[in-house]
N, C-alpha and C positions, 0 to 999 in steps of 0.2 A: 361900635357901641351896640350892646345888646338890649332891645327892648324888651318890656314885659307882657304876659298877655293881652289881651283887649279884654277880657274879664275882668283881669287886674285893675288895666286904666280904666275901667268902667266903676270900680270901687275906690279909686281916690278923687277925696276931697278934691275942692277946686284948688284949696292952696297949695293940695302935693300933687295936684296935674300941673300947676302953676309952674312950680319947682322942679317938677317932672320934666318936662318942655326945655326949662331954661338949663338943666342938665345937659340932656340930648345934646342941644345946640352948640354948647360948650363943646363937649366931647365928641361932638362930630367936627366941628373944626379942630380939636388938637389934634385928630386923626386924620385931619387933610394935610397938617401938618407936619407929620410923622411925629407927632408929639405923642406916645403911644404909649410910656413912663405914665403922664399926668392924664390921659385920658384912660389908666386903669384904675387910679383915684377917684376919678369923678365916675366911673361905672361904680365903684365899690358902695358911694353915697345914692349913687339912684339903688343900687340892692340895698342899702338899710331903708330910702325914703320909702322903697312900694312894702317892706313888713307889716304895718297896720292894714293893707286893702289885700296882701296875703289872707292876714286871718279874718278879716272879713269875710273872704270869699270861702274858708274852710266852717266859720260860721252858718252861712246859707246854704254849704251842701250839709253839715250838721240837720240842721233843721230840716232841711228835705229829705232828710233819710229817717228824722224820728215820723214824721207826717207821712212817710211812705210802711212805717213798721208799724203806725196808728190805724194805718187805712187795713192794713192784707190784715193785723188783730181784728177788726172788727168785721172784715168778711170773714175770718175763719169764724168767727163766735157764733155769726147769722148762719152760716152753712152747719153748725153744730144743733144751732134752736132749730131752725127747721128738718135733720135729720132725726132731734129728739120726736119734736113735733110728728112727723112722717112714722116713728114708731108709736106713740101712743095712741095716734090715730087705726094702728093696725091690730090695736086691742080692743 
């Protein structure tokens, strides 16, 4: 069984870390098993359960990347008034 990030588990709910877990368990015993058919079904449903703390996670580098293009805009504008600044000054 393949696990998902630790980003990821850090972005599900408790009820799909819940479910999360009780996957796992499953599918690591069909694979003690050689049950390896029915432990790629239950791999297939932990990849649909982690989709929502997916895009969670693509949510908050979203937003850290507007809040990073909001920060370098507003120093370029401050390095502009003050070079405006720096020339009037030299009139």
């Amino acid at each position: 069984m393949r696990h998902c990030s630790v980003q990821v588990r850090g972005l599900l709910t408790r009820e799909e870390l819940d479910r999360y877990n009780a996957l796992m368990e499953v599918g690591s015993y069909l694979e003690s098993q050689s049950q390896y058919d029915l432990a790629y079904t239950v791999q297939k449903e932990v990849d649909i359960l982690i989709i929502p703390a997916i895009e969670r996670l693509k949510d908050k580098g979203r937003a850290r990347d507007r809040a990073t293009a909001e920060y370098l805009e507003e120093k370029r504008r401050l390095a502009l008034e003050l070079e405006l600044e720096q020339l009037e000054n030299e009139d």
